[in-house]
N, C-alpha and C positions, 0 to 999 in steps of 0.2 A: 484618344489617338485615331482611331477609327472613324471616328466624327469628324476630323480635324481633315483627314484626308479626302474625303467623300463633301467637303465643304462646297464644293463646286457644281453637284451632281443635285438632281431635283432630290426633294427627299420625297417623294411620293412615286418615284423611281425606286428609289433604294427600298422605300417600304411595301412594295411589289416584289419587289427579289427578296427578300427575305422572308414574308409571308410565304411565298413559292416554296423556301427549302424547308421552312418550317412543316407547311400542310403535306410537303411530300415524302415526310418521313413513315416509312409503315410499322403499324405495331410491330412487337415482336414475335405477335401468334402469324402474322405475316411470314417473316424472314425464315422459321424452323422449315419451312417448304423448300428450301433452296434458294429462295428469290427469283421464281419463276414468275411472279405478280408483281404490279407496279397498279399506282393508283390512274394511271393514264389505258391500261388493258382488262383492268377487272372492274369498273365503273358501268353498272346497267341501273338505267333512272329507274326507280320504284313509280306507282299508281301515284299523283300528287291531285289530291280533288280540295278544292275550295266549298265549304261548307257555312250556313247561315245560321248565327249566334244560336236560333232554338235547337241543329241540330248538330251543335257541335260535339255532343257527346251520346253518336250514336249509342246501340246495344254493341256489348263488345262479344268476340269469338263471332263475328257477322264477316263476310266476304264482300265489298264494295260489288264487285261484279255479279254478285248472284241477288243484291236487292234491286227489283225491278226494272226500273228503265236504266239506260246505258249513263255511263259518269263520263264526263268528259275532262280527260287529262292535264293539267295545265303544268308551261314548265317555269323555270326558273326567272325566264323574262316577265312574267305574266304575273310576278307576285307583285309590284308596282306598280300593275298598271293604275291611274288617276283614278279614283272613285268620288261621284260629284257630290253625295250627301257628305262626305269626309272636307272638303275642302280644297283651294288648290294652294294656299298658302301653306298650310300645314304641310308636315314630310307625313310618309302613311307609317300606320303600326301594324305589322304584322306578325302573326302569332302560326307558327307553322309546330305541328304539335302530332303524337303518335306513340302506338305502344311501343314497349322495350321490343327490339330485335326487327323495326321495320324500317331502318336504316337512315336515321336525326343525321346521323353523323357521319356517315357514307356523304350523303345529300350536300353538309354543309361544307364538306374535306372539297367536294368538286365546285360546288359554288365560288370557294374561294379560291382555287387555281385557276378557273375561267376567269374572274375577274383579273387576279395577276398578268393573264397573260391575254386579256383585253378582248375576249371573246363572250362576255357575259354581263351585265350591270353595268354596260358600260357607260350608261347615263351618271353613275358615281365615281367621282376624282378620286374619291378617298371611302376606303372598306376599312373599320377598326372592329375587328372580334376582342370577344371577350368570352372567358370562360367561369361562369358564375359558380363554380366549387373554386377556383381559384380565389374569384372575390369573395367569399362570402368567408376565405380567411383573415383578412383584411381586418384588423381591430385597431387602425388608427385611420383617423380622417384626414378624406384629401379630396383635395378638390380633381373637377374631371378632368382641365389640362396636363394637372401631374398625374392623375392617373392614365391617362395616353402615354404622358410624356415617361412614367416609369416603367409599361409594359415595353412601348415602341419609343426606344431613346430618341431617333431621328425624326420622331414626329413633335419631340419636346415645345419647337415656338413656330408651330404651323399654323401660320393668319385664319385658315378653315375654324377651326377652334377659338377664337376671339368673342366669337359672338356678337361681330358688327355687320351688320346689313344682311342679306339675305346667303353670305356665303356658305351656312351650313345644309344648304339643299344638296351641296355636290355631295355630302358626307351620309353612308351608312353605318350605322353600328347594330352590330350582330352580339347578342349572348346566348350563349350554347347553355341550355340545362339549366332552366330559371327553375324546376322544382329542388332545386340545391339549395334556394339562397330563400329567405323569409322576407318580403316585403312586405309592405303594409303603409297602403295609400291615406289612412286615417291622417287629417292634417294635423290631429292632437300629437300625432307619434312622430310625423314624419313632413318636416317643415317642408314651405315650398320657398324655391332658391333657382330662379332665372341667371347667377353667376355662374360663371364657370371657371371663375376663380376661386370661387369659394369650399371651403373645406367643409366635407360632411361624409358622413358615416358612408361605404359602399352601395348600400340598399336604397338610403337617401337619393346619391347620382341614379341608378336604375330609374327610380320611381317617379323624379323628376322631369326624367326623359322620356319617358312612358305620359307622363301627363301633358306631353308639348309645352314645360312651364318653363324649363331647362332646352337651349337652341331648339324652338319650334317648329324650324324650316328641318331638319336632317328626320331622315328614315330610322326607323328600327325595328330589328329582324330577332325575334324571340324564339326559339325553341325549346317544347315541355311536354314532360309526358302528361298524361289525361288527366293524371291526381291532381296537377296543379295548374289546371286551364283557368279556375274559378278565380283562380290570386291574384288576379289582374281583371280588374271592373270593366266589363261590358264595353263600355265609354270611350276604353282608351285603343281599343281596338279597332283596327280600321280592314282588318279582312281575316278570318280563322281559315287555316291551311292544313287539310291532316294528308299527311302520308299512312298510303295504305300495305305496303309492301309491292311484292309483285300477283298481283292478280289473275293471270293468266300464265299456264305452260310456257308460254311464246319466251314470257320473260323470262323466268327459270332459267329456260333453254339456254338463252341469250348470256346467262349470267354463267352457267356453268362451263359453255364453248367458251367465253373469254377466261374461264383460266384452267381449264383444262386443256384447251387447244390452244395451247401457244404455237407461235410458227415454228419457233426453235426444237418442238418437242410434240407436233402434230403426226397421227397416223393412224393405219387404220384400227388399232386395239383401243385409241381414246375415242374415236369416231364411234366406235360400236355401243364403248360405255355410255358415250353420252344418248347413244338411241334407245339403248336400254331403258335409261333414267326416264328418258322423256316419255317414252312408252309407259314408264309403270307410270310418273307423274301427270300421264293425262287418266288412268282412273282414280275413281274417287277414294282414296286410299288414305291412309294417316300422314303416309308422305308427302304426297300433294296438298295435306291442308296443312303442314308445317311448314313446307314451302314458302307458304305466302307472306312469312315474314324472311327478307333475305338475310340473317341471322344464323337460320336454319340453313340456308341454301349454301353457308359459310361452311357448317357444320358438315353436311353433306357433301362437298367437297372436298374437304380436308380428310376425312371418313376413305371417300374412294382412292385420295389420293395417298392414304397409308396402304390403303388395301393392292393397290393396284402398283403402285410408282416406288414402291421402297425398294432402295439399292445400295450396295454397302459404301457409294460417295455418302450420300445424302447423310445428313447430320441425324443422330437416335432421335427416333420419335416413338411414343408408344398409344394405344387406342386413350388410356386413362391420361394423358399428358394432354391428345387433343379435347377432351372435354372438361375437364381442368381450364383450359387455355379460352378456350369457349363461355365459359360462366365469366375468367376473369375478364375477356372483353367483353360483356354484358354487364357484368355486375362488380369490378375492381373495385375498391375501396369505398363500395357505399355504405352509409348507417342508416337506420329508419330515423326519418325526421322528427325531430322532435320541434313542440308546438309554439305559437310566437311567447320570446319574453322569457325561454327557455334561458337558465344561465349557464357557463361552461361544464360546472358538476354533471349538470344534469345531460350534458352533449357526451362529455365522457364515458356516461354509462349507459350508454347506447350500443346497443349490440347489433353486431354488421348483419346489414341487411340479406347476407350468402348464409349466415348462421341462422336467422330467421327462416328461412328459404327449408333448411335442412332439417328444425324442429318443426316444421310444419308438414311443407308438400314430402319433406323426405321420411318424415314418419307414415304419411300416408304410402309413401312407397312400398318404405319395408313391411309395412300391414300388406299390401298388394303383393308383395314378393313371398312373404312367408306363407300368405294363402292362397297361394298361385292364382291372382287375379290380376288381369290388364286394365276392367273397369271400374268407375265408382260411383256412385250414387252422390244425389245431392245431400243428402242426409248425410253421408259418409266424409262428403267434402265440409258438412257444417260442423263434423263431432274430431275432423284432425286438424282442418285448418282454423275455425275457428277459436278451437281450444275453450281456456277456461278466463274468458276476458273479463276484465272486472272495472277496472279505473278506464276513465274517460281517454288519458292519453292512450291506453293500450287499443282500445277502441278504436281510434282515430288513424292510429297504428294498423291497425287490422284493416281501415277502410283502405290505406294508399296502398297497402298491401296487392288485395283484391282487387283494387282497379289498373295499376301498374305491374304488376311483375305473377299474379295466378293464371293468367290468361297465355301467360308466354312459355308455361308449363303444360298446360290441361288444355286440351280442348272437346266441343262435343264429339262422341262416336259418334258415327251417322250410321253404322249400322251393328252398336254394341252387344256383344254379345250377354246375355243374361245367367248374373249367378242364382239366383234367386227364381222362385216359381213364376206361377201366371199373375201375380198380383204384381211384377216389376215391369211386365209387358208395358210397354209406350212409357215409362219413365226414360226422362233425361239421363244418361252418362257421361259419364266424362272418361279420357284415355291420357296418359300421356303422348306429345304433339311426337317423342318419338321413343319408339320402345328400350332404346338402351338409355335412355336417360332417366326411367323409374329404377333400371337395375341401379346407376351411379348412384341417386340419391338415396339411396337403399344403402348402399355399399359405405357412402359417406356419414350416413345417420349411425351408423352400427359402428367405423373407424372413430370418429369422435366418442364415441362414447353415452349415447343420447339415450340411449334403449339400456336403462338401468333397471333393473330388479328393484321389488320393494326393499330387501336387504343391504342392496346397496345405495340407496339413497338416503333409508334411515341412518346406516352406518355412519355413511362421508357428514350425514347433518350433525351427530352426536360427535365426530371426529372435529370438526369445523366451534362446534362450538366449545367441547371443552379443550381443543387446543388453543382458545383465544383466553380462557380463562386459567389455563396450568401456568403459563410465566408469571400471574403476580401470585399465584397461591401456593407456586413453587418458592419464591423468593421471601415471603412471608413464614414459609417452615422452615426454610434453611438458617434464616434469622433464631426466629423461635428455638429450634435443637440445638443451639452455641450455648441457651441459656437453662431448657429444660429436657435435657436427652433422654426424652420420652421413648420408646420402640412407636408407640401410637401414631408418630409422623409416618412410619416408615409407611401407612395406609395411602399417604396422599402420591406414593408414585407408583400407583393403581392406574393415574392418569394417562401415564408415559403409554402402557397399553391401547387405549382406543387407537392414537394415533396409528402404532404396530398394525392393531386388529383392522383397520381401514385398510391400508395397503395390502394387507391379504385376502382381505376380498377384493379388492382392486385387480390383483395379479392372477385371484382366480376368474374377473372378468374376462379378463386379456386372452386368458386360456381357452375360453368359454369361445370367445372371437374365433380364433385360430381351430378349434374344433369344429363350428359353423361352416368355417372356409373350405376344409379339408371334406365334409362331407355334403357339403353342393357340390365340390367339383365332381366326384364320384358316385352319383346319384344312379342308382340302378335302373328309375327308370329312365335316364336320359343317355343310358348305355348304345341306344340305336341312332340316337339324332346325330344331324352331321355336326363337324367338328366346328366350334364357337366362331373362326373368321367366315366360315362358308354363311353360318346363320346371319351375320352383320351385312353380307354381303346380296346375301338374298333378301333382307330387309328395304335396302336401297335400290338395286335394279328391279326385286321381284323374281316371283316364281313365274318359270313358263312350261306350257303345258298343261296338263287336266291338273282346272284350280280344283282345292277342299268345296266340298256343299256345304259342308256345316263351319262356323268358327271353334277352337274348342277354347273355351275359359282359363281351363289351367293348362297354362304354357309352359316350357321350360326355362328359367331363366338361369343359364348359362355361363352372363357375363358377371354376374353380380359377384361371386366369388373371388375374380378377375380384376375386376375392380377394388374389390377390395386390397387386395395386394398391392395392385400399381397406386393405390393411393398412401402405403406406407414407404412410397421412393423418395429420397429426400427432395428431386426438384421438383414433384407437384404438391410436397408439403410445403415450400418455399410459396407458390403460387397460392397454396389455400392460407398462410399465412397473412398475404398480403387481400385475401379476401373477409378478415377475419376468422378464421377457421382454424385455428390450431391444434395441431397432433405433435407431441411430445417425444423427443428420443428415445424415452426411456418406455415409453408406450409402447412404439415402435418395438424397442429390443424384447420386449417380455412378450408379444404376437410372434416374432419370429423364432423366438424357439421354443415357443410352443407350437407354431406350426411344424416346424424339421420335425416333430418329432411325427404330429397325427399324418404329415404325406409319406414318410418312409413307413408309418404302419398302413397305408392304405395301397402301398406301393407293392407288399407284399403281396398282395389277392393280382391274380390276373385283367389286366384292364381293355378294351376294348382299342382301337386304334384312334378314335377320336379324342376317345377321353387325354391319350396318353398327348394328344399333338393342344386338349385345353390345357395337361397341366406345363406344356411347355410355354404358352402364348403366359399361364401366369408366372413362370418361370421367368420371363422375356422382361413381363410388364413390370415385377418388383423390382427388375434392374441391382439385387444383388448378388455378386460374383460369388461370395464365399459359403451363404444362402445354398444358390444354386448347386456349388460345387459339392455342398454335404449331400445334398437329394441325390444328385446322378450317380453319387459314389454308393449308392442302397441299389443302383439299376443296373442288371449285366444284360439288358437287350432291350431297344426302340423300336418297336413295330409299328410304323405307320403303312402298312399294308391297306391298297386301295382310297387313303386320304389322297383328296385331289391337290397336288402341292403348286405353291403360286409364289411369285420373288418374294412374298413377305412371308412366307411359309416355312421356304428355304433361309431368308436369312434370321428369322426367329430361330431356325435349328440349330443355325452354324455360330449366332451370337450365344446362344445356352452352352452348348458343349467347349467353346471358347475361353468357359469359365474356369475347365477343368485342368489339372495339370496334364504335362506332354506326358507322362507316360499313362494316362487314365486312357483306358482300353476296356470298350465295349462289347461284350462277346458276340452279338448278331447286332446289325443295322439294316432292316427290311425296310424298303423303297420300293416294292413291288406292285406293278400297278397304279402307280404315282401318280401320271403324264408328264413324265419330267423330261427336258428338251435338256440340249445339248447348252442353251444359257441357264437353266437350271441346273446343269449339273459342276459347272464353271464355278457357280456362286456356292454349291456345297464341296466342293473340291478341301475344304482346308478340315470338315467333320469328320470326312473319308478317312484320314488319321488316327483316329480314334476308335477304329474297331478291327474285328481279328474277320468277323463273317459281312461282306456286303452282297446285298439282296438287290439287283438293279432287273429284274425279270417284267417282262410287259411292260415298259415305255415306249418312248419315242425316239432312241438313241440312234443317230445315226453314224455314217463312217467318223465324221470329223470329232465326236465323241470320245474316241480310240486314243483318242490322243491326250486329252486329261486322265483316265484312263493309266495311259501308260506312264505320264511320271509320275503318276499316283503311286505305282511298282516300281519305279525307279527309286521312289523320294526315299532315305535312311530313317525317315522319322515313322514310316510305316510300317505296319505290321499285316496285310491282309493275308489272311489264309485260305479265304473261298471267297472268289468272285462268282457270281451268277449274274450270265446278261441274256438270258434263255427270252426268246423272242423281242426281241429286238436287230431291227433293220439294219446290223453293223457293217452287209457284206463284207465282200471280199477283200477290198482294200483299206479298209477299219480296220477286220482282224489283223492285217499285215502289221499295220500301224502296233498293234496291242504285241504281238506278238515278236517284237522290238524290246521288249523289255524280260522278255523270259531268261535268256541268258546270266543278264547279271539281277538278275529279282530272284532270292533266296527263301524267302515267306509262305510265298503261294503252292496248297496245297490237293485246293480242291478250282477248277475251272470248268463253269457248264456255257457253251457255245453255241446250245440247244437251236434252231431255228431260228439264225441268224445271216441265210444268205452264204455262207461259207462256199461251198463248191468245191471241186476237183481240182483246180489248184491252190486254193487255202487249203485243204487238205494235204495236199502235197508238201507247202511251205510251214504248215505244222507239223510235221512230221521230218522235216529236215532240224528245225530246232526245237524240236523235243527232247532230243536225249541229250543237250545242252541244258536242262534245267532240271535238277539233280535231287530235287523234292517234291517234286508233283508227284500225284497218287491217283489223282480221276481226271478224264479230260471225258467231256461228255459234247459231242459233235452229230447228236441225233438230229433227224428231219433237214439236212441239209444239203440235197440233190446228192452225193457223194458216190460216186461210181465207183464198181466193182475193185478197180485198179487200183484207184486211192485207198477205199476203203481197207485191202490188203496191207497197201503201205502202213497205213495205221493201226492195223489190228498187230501187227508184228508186239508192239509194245505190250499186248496181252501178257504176252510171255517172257514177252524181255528182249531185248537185242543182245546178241552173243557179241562176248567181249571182240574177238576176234574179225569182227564185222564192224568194227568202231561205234557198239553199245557198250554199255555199263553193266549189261545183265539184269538190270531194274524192271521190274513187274509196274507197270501201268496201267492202270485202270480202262480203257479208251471205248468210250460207248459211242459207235458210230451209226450201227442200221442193226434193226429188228432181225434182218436176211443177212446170210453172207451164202452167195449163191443160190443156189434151191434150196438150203438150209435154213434152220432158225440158229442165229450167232446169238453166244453167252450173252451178247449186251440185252437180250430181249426183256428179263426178265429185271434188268436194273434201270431201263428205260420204263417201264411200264413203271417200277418201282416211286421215280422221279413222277409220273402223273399222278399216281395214285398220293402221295406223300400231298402234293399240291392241290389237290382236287377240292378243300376243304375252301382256301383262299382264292383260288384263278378262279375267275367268272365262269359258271356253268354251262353255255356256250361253247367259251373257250377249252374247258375240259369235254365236251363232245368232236368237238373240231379235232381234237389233238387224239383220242378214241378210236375217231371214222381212220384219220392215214394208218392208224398202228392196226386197225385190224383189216386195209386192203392189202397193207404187205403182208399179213398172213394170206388172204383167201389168193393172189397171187402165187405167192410159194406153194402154196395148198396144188393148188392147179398145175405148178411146173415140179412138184414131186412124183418121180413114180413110183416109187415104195407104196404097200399101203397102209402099215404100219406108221409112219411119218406121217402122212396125210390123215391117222387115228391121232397124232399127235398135236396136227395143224389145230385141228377141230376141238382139241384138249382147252387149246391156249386161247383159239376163238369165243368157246363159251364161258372161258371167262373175263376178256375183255366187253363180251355184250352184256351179259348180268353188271358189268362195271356201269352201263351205258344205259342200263332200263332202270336202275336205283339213282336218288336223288342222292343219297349220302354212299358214294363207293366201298364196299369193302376192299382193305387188304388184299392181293394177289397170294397165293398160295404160295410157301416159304420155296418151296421146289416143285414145279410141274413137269420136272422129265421124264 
């Protein structure tokens, strides 16, 4: 029908528009970002150097720009151009060819929109790709018109394709990924056939065309990785093309501004990031040489852009989902190729190339990660990636291996750190290209199951075989005992056991897992380091400031734990699925509860604040609700005290506690010291909920704050009973704001307003609806300019307002000034109290700051007393605010110093 309609219309029109919608579709590790990328905004051309037959296959982990003289760029026009020893009859063959991750298919996705839209190749009428894992499914023969005519139905009886007179010059044909498909130019295997009518096997038509035997005049545009440059003879090639990534910062740059800085979503907190980046990416760092295949540079944006850009629109994304997402656009559905003449058996039992990936480089990982090592030796890399090769194919296996896809993992330290004495001095190492990606493959090799005990491989082989041999030997007793009802059968279901006996060591693996997990995250010595997204993210910009002298070897790793968990969610199992990679439900359930049990016993010991903000991130990353929900129900308080918190910080808090039910209530939530802003505290507004005590002391809060805040006190679903916003810049018209909800807010029982700009008439205006809120117990309104006059007003609640004065008679706590006149006021010693209680968590700075004002309104007072008995008293109270102020660690105030 379609055809039918479009009968009028050229069809090399039509098959420019559809090419168009085809190439512009983006993956789906694209879309999870929002759809902020498009293939026409995030396209930066890679290094593209034309190279001569002997050096087509430089030394690999080599940088084009750093061997000697300069390369000169060539682009996409330039691959046609006429070469006179080739011919001009002939169409030319070109072979454009490059490791995994330095972007074949970026390269060929723009090629073929420029042509569509008649800005590129425009010397060719007609562009026919082809995708060589598509053909090399192909198990019936057909000739090459039907094969155009059944990928691109509109190009079915296109005169180009005829094969009369010289028309197939206007024609290019492109195949994406020729090391997918086995070819073999032998004329014994692989007939020659000038038709193009004629039916022949997929590989046949390639080979043909490739020989100029089959339409001689048209072009063809091959793309392959290194492994398989050799599959196609010298002869038939008319120019070898390698992309090299991007070779200098400039590009990086160039590559991360277009999608980082979209116009819709430009300013100056991406502007910074990307100066950051560039600045760490022009030293010689691991980052900068991962870079240079833009793969990585995918990686590394998608990285920042969780780190940086998460908001509760944007659809879930987790750290282990983007590198999940990452391997499958590199390495989706590949198997290790198997060798020519191979038959389907033997295709079938081929194991995915991402599986191979994980017994090999990922064993090497987790040997790196258990012995807290970043580098490795070449020796090291020939005793885990080599393995124990034996037959020819596995061999051959192991070479495509190493040439295409080890290199895209490992590359050299340039300035490796040494585990080993003076005798590894000036040996080669190698690192992974980036440091979270030894913890994932670590984290993957240990969820699958790969790192088996002697016990448990013996077991599963004993299990494995005599469960193939108990059905007929079962069937054979069952028979036999009808005729001689011996007890002596009852020996042979002895069998029934191994199977049993397997599965429990099986389940004790799983436990064994879960135990692992539970005590990396907890690691005593990593008690002091910052919390896991800060380390990821210092990874990527860098540290600034006085660098380390030294490197140190054993690092902490972190994420590996982390990963491990987000890898048992079911949508990056769906994704490892589809890379061969399977983890089992049942896997799954017997790690997690085994885990719930070892995090609430670890939960029990006192935790550190970072630690407690890693086990949320893997709280976050497992993405289970009910999971989640058993942990927090073991926790009565979240001290993230002094974690620097960031929008993925805060919504990692607010999606954990999310899990819990409405009436799950938290007894402290400390946020103190955060730097939480007035839009961070927006996006944690719905956690607030969820606790009896909130800690919001030393932020950034300012007036308009007051105001989530206050229907925070409004909302029925809450319970707060002590708010703390003690130094925080609320002024005056904030509190007003906050102090809107006291009336009908029933909850609140402790409020400290400690040095927040308040004044003489917030003073005033709190103290008019005060005795409107009929459960408050402490107001504490220290350091807040508060005059003589106000402060009076306020002090009344000391004692209570007489009923007959329109009070309640209620006794208030109300801590306003150190003085009340030439006096020291009762608040003195509960004000000091509050420093001293804090002194331990507020930056020691900041507890001298707050020290120096309390002890000039003594020497003050001191000075306008004339008693001198009082003035023996001043000098009581002074020495012991300075002993406060000469000790690193404060003692306690003395219970009463009157």
């Amino acid at each position: 029908m379609e055809l039918a309609e479009e009968s009028g219309v050229d069809p090399i029109e039509i098959h420019r528009r559809k090419l168009a919608l085809w190439f512009s579709h983006l993956p789906q590790e694209e879309k999870q970002f929002g759809g902020y990328f498009s293939p026409e905004t995030m396209h930066v051309d890679p290094l593209i150097v034309e190279r001569e037959p002997t050096e087509k296959k430089g030394p690999l982990n080599t940088i084009p720009s750093m061997q000697g003289s300069p390369i000169s760029n060539m682009t996409v026009e330039m691959l046609f151009e006429p070469r006179v020893e080739w011919g001009g009859a002939r169409g030319l063959n070109v072979m454009l060819y490059g490791a995994v991750g330095t972007g074949k298919n970026t390269v060929i996705r723009k090629l073929v929109l420029d042509w569509c839209a008649g800005t590129a190749l425009t010397q060719f009428k007609l562009l026919i790709p082809f995708s060589c894992e598509d053909l090399s499914q192909l198990t019936r023969s057909t000739s090459l018109q039907d094969l155009v005519g059944r990928k691109y139905l509109h190009l079915r009886r296109i005169p180009l394709l005829s094969g009369e007179g010289d028309q197939a010059k206007d024609i290019l044909f492109l195949f994406n990924g020729m090391e997918k498909m086995n070819l073999d130019f032998r004329i014994s295997t692989t007939e020659l056939c000038s038709d193009p009518g004629e039916a022949l096997p997929s590989g046949a038509v390639v080979v043909n065309l490739l020989r100029k035997y089959l339409l001689p005049e048209a072009s063809v545009l091959v793309t392959t990785r290194l492994s398989a440059l050799d599959s196609v003879p010298q002869k038939y090639v008319g120019r070898y093309v390698e992309i090299c990534g991007f070779d200098n910062p400039e590009r990086q740059r160039a590559y991360f501004t277009s999608r980082l800085l979209q116009k819709h979503s430009a300013g100056a907190t991406r502007e910074a990031i990307i100066d950051l980046l560039y600045h760490n990416l022009q030293r010689e760092s691991r980052l900068s040489r991962a870079c240079y295949l833009p793969s990585y540079c995918w990686l590394t944006c998608a990285t920042l852009h969780f780190l940086h850009f998460t908001d509760a629109q944007a659809p879930i994304r987790t750290l282990t989902g983007i590198y999940t997402s990452f391997l499958r656009l590199n390495f989706g559905g590949e198997v290790l190729g198997v060798g020519r003449g191979a038959d389907s058996s033997a295709l079938e039992q081929q194991d995915s190339l991402m599986l191979y990936v994980v017994r090999t480089v990922g064993k090497l990982a987790f040997d790196g990660v258990t012995n807290k090592r970043i580098s490795f030796s070449e020796n090291e890399l020939e005793q885990w990636v080599g393995g124990k090769t034996k037959t020819d194919e596995e061999l051959r296996q192991l070479a495509v291996f190493r040439t295409d896809v080890l290199d895209f993992f490992l590359v050299p330290a340039p300035h490796a750190p040494h585990a080993g004495g003076p005798e590894d001095e000036g040996e080669q190492r190698y690192v992974f290209a980036v440091p979270a990606m030894q913890e994932y493959l670590a984290a993957l090799y240990v969820v699958l199951g790969e790192n088996k005990s002697a016990l448990e491989k013996l077991t599963q082989q004993m299990s494995t075989a005599i469960g193939q041999v108990h059905e007929d030997v079962g069937a054979v007793v069952n028979i036999l005992s009808k005729f001689i009802p011996l007890r002596i059968f009852a020996v042979f279901n002895l069998l029934k056991l191994f199977p049993q006996l397997y599965e429990r060591v099986l389940s004790h693996s799983k436990g064994r897992i879960a135990r692992t997990m539970a005590a990396e995250m907890f690691r005593t010595e990593d008690s002091f380091n910052e919390d896991v997204l800060d380390q990821v993210e210092q990874g990527l910009l860098g540290l600034h400031g006085p660098q380390p002298e030294q490197h140190d070897e054993r690092q902490p790793f972190e994420l590996y734990p982390i990963f491990m968990g987000g890898l048992l969610h079911y949508g990056n199992r769906m994704l490892l699925q589809q890379l061969g990679c399977s983890i089992k439900s049942a896997t799954v359930s017997q790690i997690t509860r085994a885990l719930r049990k070892n995090l609430i016993r670890e939960l029990n010991k006192p935790q550190p604040p970072a630690e407690l903000m890693d086990l949320l991130v893997l709280l976050y990353e497992f993405q289970n609700p009910r999971l989640t929900a058993e942990i927090l129900s073991s926790m009565r308080s979240i001290c993230l005290r002094n974690v620097r918190m960031t929008p993925l910080k805060c919504f990692v808090l607010s999606s954990v506690l999310s899990c819990t039910t409405a009436s799950y209530r938290l007894e402290k939530l400390d946020l103190s010291s955060c730097h939480l802003t007035h839009d961070l505290l927006e996006m944690l507004w719905p956690t607030f909920r969820h606790t009896h005590h909130l800690n919001l002391q030393f932020n950034s809060l300012g007036p308009e704050s007051c105001i989530p805040l206050r229907d925070l006190l409004l909302d029925c679903r809450s319970d707060i009973r002590s708010l703390e916003l003690c130094d925080n810049p609320l002024q005056e018209s904030g509190v007003h704001t906050l102090l809107e909800a006291l009336p009908q807010d029933q909850s609140l029982r402790h409020l400290s307003l400690m040095h927040t700009g308040l004044g003489d008439h917030g003073a005033r205006l709190l103290a008019t609806v005060l005795h409107q809120h009929t459960r408050l117990q402490e107001l504490n309104v220290a350091y807040n300019n508060i005059g003589d006059s106000a402060a009076l007003i306020l002090s009344l609640y000391v004692h209570g307002v007489p009923s007959d004065q329109g009070g309640s008679g209620r006794r208030v706590q109300v801590l306003a000034s150190v003085m009340e006149g030439s006096d020291l006021s009762e608040s003195w010693h509960p004000i000091l109290s509050v420093i001293t209680e804090n002194a331990s968590t507020w930056d020691r700075q900041r507890v001298r700051e707050q020290l120096q004002v309390f002890l000039r309104d003594l020497e003050w007072g001191r000075q306008q007393q004339p008693s001198w008995w009082k003035r023996m008293h001043f000098r009581k109270v002074e020495r012991v605010v300075r002993r406060m102020m000469d000790k690193d660690a404060p003692p306690r105030p003395p219970a009463n110093a009157k």
